[in-house]
N, C-alpha and C positions, 0 to 999 in steps of 0.2 A: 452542391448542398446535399445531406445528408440526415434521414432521420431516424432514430434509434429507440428503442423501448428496451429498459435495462431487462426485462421478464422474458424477452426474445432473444438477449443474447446469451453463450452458453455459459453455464458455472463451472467453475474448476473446482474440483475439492484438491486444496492444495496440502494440507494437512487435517487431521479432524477436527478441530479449532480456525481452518483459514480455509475460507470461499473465496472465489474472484471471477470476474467479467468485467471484460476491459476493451473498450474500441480504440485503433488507433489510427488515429488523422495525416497529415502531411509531416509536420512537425513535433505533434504531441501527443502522448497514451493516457488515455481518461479509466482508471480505474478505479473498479466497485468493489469494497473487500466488505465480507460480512465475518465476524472474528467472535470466537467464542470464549467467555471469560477463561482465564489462566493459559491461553495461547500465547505464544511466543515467536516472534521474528526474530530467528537469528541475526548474529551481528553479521554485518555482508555492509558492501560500498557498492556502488556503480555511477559511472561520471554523468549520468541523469540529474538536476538538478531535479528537487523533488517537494511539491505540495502536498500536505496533507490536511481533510475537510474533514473534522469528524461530526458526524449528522447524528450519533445518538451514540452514546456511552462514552466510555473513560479508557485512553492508553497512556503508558509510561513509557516515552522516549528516550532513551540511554546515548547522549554523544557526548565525546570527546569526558568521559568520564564524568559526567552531568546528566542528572535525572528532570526531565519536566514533564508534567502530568498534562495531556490536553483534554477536554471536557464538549461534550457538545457545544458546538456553537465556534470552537475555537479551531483555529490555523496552525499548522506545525510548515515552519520553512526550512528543507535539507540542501544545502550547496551540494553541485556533485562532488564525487571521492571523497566523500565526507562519511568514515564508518560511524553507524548506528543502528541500535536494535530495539523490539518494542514489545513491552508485555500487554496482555489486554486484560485490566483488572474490573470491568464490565463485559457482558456481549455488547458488540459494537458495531455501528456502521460507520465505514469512510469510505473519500472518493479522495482517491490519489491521483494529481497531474503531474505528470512528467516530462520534460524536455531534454534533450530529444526524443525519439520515438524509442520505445522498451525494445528494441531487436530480439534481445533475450527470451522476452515473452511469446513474443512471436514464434522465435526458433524452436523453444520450450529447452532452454539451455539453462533456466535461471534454479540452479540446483542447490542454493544457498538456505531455503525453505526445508530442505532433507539435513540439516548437519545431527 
């Protein structure tokens, strides 16, 4: 068991628009994104299936050539190698789950952020 305080662990400035700290467990990476209105994830896939929690603001998720807007309070569910990209048309907070565990993030190889 394992306890964690999101203020303890580190921030990445991933772009000027995208923060993240992220822990990851045996099976699964719990991340924290804090996203600055008109920021953008680029379109990228990775075989992670992927949860997304947004806790406060508004993004635009873009798959398979379909736009749906999630709002606090609401769920976004990504199948893995599923490409998708997200604008953020509020500042925002979400907590992203992912299965299996982000190696990427880990490695710091996930250079789909930079396109």
């Amino acid at each position: 068991m394992s306890h964690h305080r999101w203020v303890d662990m580190p921030s990445e400035q991933i772009t000027d628009s995208i923060a993240r700290r992220f822990i990851t467990g045996d099976s699964i990476t719990l991340g924290r994104f804090e996203l600055k209105q008109g920021g953008v994830v680029p379109p990228h896939s990775h075989a992670n299936e992927q949860i997304s929690i947004v806790l406060s603001g508004v993004l635009r998720f873009r798959i398979d050539g379909r736009e749906t807007v999630v709002k606090a309070g609401e769920v976004m569910q990504i199948p893995g190698n599923v490409a998708h990209e997200v604008e953020v048309l509020e500042d925002t907070l979400v907590v992203d789950v992912f299965s299996p565990v982000r190696q990427d993030w880990i490695d710091k190889t996930d250079t789909y952020f930079k396109r």
